[in-house]
C-alpha positions in Angstrom: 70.1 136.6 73.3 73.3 138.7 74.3 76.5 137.2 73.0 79.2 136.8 75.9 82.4 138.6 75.0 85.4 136.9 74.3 86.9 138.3 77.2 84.1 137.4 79.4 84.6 134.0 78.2 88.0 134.1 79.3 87.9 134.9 82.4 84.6 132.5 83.2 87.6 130.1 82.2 90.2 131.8 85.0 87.6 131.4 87.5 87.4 128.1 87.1 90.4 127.0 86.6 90.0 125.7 82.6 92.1 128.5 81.4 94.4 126.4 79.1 97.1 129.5 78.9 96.6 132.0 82.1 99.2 133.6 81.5 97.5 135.9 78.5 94.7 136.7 80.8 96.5 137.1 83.9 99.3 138.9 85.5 100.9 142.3 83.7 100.1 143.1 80.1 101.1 146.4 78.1 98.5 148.1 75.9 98.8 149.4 73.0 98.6 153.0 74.7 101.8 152.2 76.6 99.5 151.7 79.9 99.8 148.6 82.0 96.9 146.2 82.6 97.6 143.7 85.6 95.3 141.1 86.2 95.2 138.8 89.3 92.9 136.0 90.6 92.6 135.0 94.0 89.0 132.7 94.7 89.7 133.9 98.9 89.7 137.5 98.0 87.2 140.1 98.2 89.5 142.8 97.6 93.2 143.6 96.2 95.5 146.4 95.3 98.9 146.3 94.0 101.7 147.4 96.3 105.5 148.0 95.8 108.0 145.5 96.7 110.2 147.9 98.8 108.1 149.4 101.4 104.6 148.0 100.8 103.0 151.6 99.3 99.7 151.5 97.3 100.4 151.6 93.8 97.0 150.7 92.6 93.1 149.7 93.7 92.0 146.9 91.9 88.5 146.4 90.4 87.0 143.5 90.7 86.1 141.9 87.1 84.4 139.1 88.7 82.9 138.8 92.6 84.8 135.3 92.3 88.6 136.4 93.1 89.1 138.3 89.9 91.0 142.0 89.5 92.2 144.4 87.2 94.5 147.8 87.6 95.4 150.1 85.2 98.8 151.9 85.2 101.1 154.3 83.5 103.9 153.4 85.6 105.5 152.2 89.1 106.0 148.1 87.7 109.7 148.8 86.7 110.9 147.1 90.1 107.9 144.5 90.0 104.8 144.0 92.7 103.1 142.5 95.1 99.6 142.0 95.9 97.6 142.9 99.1 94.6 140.5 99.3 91.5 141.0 101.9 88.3 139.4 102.5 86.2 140.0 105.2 88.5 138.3 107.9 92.1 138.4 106.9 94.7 141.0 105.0 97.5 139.2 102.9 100.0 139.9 100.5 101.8 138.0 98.2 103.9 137.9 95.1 102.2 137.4 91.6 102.9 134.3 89.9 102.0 135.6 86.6 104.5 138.7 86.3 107.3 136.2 85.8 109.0 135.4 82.7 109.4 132.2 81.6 112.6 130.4 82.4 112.8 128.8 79.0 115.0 130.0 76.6 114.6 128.7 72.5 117.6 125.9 72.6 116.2 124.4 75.9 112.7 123.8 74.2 113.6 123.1 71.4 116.4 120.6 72.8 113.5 118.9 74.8 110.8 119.1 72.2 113.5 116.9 69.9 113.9 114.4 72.4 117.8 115.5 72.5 118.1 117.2 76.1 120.7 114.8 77.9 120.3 116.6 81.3 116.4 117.1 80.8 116.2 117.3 84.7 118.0 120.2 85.2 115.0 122.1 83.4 111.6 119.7 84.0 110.6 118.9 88.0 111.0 120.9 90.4 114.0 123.3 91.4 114.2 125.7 94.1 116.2 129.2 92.9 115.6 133.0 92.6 114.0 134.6 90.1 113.8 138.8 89.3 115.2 138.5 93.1 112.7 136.3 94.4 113.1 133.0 96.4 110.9 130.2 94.6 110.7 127.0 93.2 110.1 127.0 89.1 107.7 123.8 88.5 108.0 122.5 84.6 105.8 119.2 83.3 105.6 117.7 80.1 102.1 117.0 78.8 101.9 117.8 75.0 97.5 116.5 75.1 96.8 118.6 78.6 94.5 121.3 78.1 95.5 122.4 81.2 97.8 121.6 84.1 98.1 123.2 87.3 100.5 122.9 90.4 98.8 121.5 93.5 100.2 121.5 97.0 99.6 122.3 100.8 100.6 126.0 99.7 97.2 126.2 97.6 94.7 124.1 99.4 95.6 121.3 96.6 93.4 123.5 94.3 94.1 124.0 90.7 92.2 126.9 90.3 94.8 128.9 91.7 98.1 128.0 89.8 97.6 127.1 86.2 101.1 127.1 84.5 102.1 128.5 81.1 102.1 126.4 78.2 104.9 126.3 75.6 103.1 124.6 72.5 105.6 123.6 70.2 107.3 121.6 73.5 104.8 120.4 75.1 105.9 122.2 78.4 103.8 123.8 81.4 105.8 125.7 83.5 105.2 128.3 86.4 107.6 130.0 89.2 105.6 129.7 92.3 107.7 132.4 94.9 107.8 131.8 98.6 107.7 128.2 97.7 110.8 126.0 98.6 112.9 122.9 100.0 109.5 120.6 101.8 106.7 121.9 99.8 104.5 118.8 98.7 103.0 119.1 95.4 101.3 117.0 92.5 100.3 118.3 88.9 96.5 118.2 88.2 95.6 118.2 84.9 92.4 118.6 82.4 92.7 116.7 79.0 91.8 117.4 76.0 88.4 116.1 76.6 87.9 118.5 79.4 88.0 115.7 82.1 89.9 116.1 85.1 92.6 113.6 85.9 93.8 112.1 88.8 96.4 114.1 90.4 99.8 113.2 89.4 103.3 112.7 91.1 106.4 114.8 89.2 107.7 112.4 86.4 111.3 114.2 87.4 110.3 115.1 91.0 114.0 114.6 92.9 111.6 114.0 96.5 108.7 112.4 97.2 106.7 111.5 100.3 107.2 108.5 101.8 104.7 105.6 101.3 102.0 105.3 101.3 101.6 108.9 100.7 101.9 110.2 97.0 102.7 113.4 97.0 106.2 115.3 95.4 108.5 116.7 97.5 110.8 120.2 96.1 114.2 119.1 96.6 117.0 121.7 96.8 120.2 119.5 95.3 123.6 119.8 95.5 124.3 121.0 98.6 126.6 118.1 100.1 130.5 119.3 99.7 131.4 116.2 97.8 135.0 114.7 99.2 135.2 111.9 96.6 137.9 113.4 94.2 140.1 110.7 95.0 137.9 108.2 94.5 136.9 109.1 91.0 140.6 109.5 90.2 140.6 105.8 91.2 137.5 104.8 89.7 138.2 104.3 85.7 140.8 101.7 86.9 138.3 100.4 89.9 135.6 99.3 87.2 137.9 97.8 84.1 137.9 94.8 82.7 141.0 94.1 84.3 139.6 94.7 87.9 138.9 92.5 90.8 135.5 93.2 91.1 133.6 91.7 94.2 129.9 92.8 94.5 128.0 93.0 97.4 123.8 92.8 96.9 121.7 94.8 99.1 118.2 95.4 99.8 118.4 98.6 102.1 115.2 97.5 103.7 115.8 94.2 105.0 119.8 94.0 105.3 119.6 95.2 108.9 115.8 96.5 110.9 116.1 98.7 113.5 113.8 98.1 117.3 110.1 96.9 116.2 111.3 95.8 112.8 111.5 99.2 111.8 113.4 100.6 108.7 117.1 102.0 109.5 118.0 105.2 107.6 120.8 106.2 105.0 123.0 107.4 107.8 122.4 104.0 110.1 122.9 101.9 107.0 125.9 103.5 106.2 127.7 103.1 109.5 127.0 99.6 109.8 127.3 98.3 106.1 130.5 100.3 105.2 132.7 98.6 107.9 131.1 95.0 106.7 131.6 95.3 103.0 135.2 96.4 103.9 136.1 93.8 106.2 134.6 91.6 104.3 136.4 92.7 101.0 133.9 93.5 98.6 134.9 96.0 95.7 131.0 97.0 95.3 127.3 97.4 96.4 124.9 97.1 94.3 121.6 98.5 95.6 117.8 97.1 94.6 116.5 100.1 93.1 116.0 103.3 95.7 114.2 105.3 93.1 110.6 105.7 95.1 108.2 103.3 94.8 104.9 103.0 96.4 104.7 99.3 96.7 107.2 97.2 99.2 106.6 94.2 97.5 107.9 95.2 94.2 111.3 95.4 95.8 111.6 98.6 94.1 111.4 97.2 90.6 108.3 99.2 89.9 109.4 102.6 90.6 107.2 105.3 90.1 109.2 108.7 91.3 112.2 107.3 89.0 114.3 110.4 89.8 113.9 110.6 93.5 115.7 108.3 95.9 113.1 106.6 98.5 112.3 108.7 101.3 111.6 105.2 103.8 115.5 105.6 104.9 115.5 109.3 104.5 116.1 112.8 102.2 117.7 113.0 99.4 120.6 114.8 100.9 120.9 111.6 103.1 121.7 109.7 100.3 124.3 112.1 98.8 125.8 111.6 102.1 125.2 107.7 102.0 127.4 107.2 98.4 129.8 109.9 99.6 130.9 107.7 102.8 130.9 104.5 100.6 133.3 106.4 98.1 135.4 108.1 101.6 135.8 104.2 101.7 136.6 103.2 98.5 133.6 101.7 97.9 131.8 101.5 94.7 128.1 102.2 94.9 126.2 100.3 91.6 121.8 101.1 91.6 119.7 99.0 89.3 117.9 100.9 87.2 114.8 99.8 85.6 113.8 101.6 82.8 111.9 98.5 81.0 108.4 98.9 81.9 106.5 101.3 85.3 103.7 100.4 87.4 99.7 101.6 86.7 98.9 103.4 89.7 97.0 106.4 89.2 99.2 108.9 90.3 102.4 107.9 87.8 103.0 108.1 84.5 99.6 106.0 83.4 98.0 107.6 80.8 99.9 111.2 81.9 97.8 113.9 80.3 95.1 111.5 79.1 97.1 109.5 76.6 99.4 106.9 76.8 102.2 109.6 76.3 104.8 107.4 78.2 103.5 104.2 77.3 102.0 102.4 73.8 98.1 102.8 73.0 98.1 98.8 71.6 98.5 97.0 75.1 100.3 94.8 72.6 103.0 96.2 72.8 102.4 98.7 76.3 100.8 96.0 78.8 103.0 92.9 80.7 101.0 90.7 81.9 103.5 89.0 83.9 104.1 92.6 86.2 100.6 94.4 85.1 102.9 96.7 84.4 103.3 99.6 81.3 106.0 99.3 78.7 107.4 102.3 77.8 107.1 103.5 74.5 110.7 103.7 73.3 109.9 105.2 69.6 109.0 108.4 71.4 112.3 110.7 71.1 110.6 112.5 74.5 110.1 109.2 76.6 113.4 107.9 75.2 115.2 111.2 76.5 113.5 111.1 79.9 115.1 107.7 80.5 118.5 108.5 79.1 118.3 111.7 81.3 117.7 109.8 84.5 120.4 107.5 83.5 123.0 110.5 83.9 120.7 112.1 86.9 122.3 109.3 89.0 125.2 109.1 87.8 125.6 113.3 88.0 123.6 114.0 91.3 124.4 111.3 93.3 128.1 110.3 92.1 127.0 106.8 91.4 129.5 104.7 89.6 127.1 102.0 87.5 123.8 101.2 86.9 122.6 97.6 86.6 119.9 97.3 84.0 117.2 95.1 84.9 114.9 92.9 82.9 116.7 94.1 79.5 115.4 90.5 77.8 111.8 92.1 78.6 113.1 95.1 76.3 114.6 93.4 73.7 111.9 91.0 71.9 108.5 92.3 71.3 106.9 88.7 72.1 108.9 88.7 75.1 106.5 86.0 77.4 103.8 86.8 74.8 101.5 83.7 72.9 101.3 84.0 69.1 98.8 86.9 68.2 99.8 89.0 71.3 102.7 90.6 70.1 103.2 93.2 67.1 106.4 92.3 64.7 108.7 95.5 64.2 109.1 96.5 60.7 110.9 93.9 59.5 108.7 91.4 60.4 110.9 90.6 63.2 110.6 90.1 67.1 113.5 92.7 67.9 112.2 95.9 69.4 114.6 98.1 67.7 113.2 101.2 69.3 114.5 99.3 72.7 117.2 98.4 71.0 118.3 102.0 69.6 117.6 103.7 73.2 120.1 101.4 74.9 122.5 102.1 72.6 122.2 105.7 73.0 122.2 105.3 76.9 125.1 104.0 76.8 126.9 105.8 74.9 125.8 108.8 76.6 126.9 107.3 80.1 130.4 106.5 78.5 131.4 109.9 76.7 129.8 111.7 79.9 130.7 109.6 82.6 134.2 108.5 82.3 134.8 105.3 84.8 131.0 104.8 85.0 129.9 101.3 83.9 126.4 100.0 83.1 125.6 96.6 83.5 122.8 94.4 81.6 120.3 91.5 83.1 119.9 89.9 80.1 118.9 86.3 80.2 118.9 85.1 76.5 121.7 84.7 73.4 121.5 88.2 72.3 124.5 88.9 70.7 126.8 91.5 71.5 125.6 93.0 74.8 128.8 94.1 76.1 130.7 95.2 73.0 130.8 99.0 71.8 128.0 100.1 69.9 130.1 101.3 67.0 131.0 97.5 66.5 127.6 96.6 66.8 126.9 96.2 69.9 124.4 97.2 72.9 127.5 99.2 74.4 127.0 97.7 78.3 130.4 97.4 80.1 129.3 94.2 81.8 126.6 91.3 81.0 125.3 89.4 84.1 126.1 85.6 83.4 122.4 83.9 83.8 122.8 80.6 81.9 126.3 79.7 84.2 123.9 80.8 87.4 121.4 78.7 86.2 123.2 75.4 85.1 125.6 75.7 88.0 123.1 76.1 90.6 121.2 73.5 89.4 124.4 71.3 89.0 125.7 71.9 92.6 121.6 71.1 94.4 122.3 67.8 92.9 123.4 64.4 95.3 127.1 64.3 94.5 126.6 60.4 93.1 124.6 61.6 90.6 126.7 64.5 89.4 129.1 62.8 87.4 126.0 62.7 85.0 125.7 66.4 85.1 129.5 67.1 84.5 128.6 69.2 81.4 126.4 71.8 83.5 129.9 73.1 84.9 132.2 73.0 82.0 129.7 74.4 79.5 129.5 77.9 80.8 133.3 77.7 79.6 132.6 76.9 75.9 131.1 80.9 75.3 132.5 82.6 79.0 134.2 85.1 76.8 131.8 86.1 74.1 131.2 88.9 76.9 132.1 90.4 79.6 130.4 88.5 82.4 129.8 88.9 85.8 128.7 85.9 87.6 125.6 86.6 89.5 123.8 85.1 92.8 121.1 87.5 93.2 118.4 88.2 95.1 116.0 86.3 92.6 117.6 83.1 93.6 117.2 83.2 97.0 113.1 84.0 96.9 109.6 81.9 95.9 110.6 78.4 97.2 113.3 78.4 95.3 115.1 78.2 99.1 118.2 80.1 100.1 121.3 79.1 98.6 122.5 77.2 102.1 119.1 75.5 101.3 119.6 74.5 98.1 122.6 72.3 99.0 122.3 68.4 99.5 123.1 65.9 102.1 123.9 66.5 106.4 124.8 69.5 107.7 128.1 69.0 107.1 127.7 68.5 103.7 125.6 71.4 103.0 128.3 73.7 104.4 130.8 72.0 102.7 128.9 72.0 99.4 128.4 75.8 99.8 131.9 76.2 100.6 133.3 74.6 97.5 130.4 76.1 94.9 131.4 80.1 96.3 135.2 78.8 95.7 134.5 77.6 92.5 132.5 80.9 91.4 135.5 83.1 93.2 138.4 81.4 91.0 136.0 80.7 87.7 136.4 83.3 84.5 133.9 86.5 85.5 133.5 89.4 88.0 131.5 88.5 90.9 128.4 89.5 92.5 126.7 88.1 96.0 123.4 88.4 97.5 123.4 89.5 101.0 123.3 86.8 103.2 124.6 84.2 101.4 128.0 85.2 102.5 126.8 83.8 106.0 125.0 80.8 104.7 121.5 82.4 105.6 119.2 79.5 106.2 115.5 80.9 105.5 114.8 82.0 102.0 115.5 86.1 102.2 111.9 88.5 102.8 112.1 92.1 101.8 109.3 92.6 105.6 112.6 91.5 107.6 116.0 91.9 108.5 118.8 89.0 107.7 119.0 86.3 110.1 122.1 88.0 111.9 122.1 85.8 115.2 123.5 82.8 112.8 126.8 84.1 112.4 127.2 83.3 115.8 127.0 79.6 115.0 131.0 78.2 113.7 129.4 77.0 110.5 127.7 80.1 109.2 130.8 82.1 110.5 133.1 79.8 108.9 131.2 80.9 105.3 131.7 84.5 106.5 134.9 83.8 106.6 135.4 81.8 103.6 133.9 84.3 101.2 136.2 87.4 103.4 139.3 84.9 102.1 137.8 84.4 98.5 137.8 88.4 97.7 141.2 88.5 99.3 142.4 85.8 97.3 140.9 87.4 94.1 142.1 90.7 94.9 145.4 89.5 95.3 146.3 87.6 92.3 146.0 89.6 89.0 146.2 85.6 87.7 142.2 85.4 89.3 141.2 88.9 87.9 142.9 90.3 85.7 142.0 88.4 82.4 138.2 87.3 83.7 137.1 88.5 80.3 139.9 86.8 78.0 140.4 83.4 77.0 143.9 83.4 77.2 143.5 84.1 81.3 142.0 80.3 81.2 143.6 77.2 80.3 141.9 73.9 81.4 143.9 71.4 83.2 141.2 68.7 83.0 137.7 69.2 82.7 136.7 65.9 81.6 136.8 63.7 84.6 132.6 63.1 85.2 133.4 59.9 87.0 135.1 61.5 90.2 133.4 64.7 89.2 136.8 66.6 89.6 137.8 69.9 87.3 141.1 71.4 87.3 142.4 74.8 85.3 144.6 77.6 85.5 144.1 81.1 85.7 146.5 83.4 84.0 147.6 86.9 84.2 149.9 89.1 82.1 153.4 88.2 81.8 154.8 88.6 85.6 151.3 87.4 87.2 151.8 84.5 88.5 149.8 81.5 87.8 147.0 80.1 89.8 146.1 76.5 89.8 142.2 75.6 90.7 141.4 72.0 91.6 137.6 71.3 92.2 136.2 68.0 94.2 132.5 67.9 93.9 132.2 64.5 95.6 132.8 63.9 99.6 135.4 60.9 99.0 138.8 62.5 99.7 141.3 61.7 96.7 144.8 60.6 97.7 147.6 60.6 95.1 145.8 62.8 92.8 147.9 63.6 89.5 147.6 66.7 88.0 149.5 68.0 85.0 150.9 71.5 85.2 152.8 73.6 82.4 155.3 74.8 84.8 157.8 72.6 87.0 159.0 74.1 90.2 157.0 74.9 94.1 153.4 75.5 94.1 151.7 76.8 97.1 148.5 75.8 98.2 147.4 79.7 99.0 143.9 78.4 99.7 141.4 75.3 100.5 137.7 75.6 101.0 138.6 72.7 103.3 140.5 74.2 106.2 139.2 73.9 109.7 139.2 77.8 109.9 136.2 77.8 107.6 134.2 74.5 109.4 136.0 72.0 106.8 137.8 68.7 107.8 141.1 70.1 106.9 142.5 67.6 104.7 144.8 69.3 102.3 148.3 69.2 101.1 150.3 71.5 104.3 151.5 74.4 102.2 154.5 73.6 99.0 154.4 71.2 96.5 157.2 70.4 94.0 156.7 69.1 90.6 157.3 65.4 89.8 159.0 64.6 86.1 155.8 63.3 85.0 153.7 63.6 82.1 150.4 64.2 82.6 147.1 65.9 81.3 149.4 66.5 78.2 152.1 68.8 80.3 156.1 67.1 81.3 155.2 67.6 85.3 152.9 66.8 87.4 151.6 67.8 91.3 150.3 64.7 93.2 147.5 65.9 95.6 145.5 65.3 97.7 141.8 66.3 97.0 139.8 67.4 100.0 135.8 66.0 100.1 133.7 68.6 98.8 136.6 70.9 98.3 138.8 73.7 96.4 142.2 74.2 96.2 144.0 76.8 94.5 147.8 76.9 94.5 150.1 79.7 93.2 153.1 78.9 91.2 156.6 80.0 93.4 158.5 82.3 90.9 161.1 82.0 92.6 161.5 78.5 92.0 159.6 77.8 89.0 160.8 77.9 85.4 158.7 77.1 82.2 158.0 73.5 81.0 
């Protein structure tokens, strides 16, 4: 039997698309006689010469190697200003440019930067990116997939066959790359790719793909970024100051998909949102939106929270340079725009990062530590410097591309502990034996410091339900290095405190005071999500007890009491107009109520609250020190009354906060204060304005010489039925105890 050549073996694998590295077979290749061998492959074409670039002259026949699409030339000379190729079969003439007489656009730092797992900008080299290259317009496609034997681009532009566009492969790295020309800004495109095995693998969406279609569809999309003129210098000279400690900061919770619907309950885009939301959030006083996630996702019903296109914001309201547009209105505004971000665990559809190039490359192997079986979702594998690096590059993506100024971190818990909602015999300990997963724990720390030293004014923002120490301190000191911790156990006991019957509260006195006892072991923001409003849990107007009345005034006096307690603030949309069906992600918010007094009376309540908070540095400015609290009385269970102060700096003035949780209106109410002099009563959750009953104390107060609550003076009150009061000391008038 006649032995194939190696050659011959070698192009059998061009023809059909196995070649694992095309680019030694085809496209220009110097001999060792100084001639030039050019090879190109084509499975349409019958015939092909090479042709200059200029004026479309014959340089070159070609001979067909195989009858399949395959050619070779010979030349001395004539390549020095590159080629094209004329193409004809038997019913069409075509030229086109040669993929395979490009260089590659990698230079040695950039692999070897990503081949580390150190590249903190990783998508400005892997995806997709429209540019020129040797002078022609293109798009240079790159993919990691260290275990592919072979990966190919696939689009409209090739019939979706990977025959045709097999990519170089950088070994050491990992990396496939090609420069497709005449490709740009629209193409749709996947990766197909062969494994080791040989087997073909579903075809695959671009792990750093900026666009992709819009759902239900699968495909990438090129992108061409950065194109918007960016008019937000003044904001980010603002924004360092806009997201401290020391700020008020009033967020405002949006699904983009069910805040407002456009005719037939259709989806509004960036541009609508924008025009109708800005003007709300403003008038309304917010500091902040916060967005469920926009990076695309195929399923609805996830609310975004299994994103598969992590670096591409959702197409179902628009193009990516709709949403530059979108944050760079909200910033025009001075408006801060926060994402969440979910880099805990992805989704296993077939087209995503499952099983990439035929391992789990961005997941575990051991579904013990890769599989949750609360999501049936992937964990990624945090240990692996390259998946670590693709996360901590999106991070900055958003924060670079689109100007965003925070991401909130969801499901970090889920990170942290490797038996997170895992039985005994389910989970794998870490080296130490422990329950930590420090590989999690290591990557946040590095995200965050990279979004700190990178991003100036940027904050990030942890979900993270349990007593793990530290979250919001600096990593040097030993911390997770988050700006901000959302404050689940005062949601929680609060919530559950407030749904009670107000005769029965005085036995629950302890669910309001005890957020208190550790309310500055970080630095909290209070949160009334989404989360809370869903799966019978009812919507917060829903959860309240007794009449009508009451609910309204038992939602009045809980959003008082979260505005004026220790903590930023963050709101749910629709609870700010006392929505009365539990939220759905397939609808808009129930608009028509704010119509009604009572729901417009919330609207108004909250509009108050934020300019109230905004207002008094006393109510902002020390939310994450203990020395901007001091409490007044918080033991009085039996009428179920609190009373505190909120402090500022040294020429803040104080604010005094009174809480009635019962719907008996307290006359003659004493209440010791450290300083004698006029207090104002700047606000009551009471007042007609807002639907109360407008019992209250008409405006100044003056101290009485009386000791009380362990101060020499004392205010005597009046204490509206399910109400708050806040008054503000009188400088003028007032002098220290």
């Amino acid at each position: 039997m006649k032995r194939r050549s190696v050659a011959n073996d070698a192009f059998e694998l061009i023809v059909n698309g196995r070649h694992g590295d095309p680019f030694s077979i085809l496209g220009p290749h110097r001999e060792g006689n100084g001639e030039i061998v050019v090879r190109v492959f084509h499975p349409d074409a019958a015939r092909a010469e090479l042709i200059t670039r200029t004026d479309g002259s014959v340089i070159a026949a070609m001979e067909p190697i195989d009858s399949r699409g395959l050619f070779s030339a010979t030349v001395a000379s004539g390549l020095d200003e590159g080629y094209r190729v004329r193409f004809a079969n038997d019913k069409a003439t075509w030229e086109a440019e040669d993929p395979y007489r490009f260089p590659s656009f990698f230079g040695e730092l950039d692999l070897y930067l990503l081949a580390e797992g150190r590249h903190r900008r990783a998508y400005e080299k892997l995806g997709a990116h429209v540019c020129d290259h040797l002078g022609v317009r293109g798009t240079h496609f790159a993919v990691w997939a260290p275990n592919a034997a072979r990966v190919s681009v696939i689009g409209e532009f090739n019939y979706w066959d990977g025959r045709r566009h097999p990519m170089r492969r950088h070994p050491g790295a990992g990396i496939h790359e090609i420069f497709l020309p005449d490709i740009v800004e629209g193409a749709l495109y996947k990766y197909e790719l062969i494994d080791a095995r040989g087997n073909l693998l579903p075809a695959k969406a671009d792990p750093y793909g900026q666009a992709h279609e819009a759902p239900p569809h699968t495909a990438s999309r090129v992108a061409n970024p950065n194109r918007l003129n960016w008019n937000d210098a003044e904001w980010f000279d603002w924004r360092r100051g806009r997201n401290a400690r020391t700020a008020p900061i009033s967020i405002y919770e949006v699904h983009l998909g069910s805040w407002r619907r456009g005719p037939d309950n259709t989806f509004l885009s960036y541009d609508r949102i924008a025009d109708e939301l800005i003007p709300y959030v403003r008038d309304l006083g917010f500091t902040h939106v916060e967005l469920l996630p926009i990076s695309e996702y195929p399923f609805g019903g996830s609310w975004g929270y299994q994103p598969i296109g992590l670096f591409a914001p959702t197409a179902r309201f628009g193009s990516p340079g709709d949403f530059e547009k979108f944050v760079n209105r909200f910033h025009e505004a001075g408006i801060g725009v926060i994402l969440d971000w979910v880099p805990a665990h992805f989704p296993s559809d077939a087209h995503g990062l499952v099983r990439f190039d035929g391992t789990a490359l961005y997941e575990h192997e051991d579904p013990r530590k890769g599989f949750h079986k609360d999501w049936n979702t992937l964990i990624y594998n945090y240990g692996r410097r390259e998946v670590a690096n693709f996360l901590e590059s999106n991070a900055a993506f958003w924060l670079d591309r689109y100007h965003v100024d925070g991401l909130r971190v969801d499901a970090v818990a889920s990170m942290l502990y490797l038996d997170y909602s895992r039985n005994p015999g389910e989970w794998v300990p870490n080296v130490h034996n422990g329950r930590e997963n420090l590989e999690a724990v290591s990557f946040l720390q590095e995200m965050n410091k990279g979004v700190r030293d990178s991003f100036p004014g940027a904050m990030t923002i942890a979900e993270e339900s349990t007593a793990w120490p530290r979250v919001s301190r600096p990593v040097e000191d030993g911390g997770l290095g988050f700006s901000y911790k959302w404050n689940m156990g005062w949601m929680h006991d609060t919530l559950q405190y407030i749904s009670l019957d107000p005769i029965h509260r005085q036995y629950h006195h302890n669910e309001l005071t005890f957020g208190l006892i550790y309310a500055w072991d970080e630095n909290f923001i209070l949160p009334i999500s989404h989360d809370e409003v869903v799966h019978g849990k009812k919507s917060l107007l829903g959860r309240m007890p007794g009449d009508r009345w009451q609910r309204f005034a038992n939602l009045r006096a809980y959003l008082s009491f979260m505005w004026t307690h220790p903590g930023k603030k963050l709101l749910f949309m629709g609870c700010e107009f006392a929505q009365e069906r539990e939220w759905s992600h397939d609808r808009s918010l129930d608009w028509h109520l704010v119509a009604d007094e009572a729901h417009r009376g919330i609207q108004s309540l909250v509009r108050d609250l934020n300019t109230l908070y905004r207002e008094y540095p006393s109510l902002h400015a020390r939310d994450c020190e203990s020395s901007g609290f001091q409490w007044i009385d918080g033991g009085n269970a039996r009428d179920s009354v609190l009373a505190f102060l909120r402090l500022g700096y040294e020429h803040d003035r104080p604010a005094l906060v009174v809480c009635n949780f019962t719907p008996v209106v307290r006359h003659d109410y004493m209440i010791g204060v450290p300083h004698a002099g006029r207090w104002f009563e700047r606000f009551n959750s009471d007042a007609a304005q807002y639907g109360g009953s407008d019992v209250g104390n008409g405006g100044a107060l003056h101290t009485e010489r009386q000791s009380h609550h362990g101060h020499p003076q004392a205010l005597r009150l009046t204490l509206p039925p399910l109400g708050v009061l806040v008054f503000i000391l009188d400088q003028a008038e007032g002098q220290h105890a």
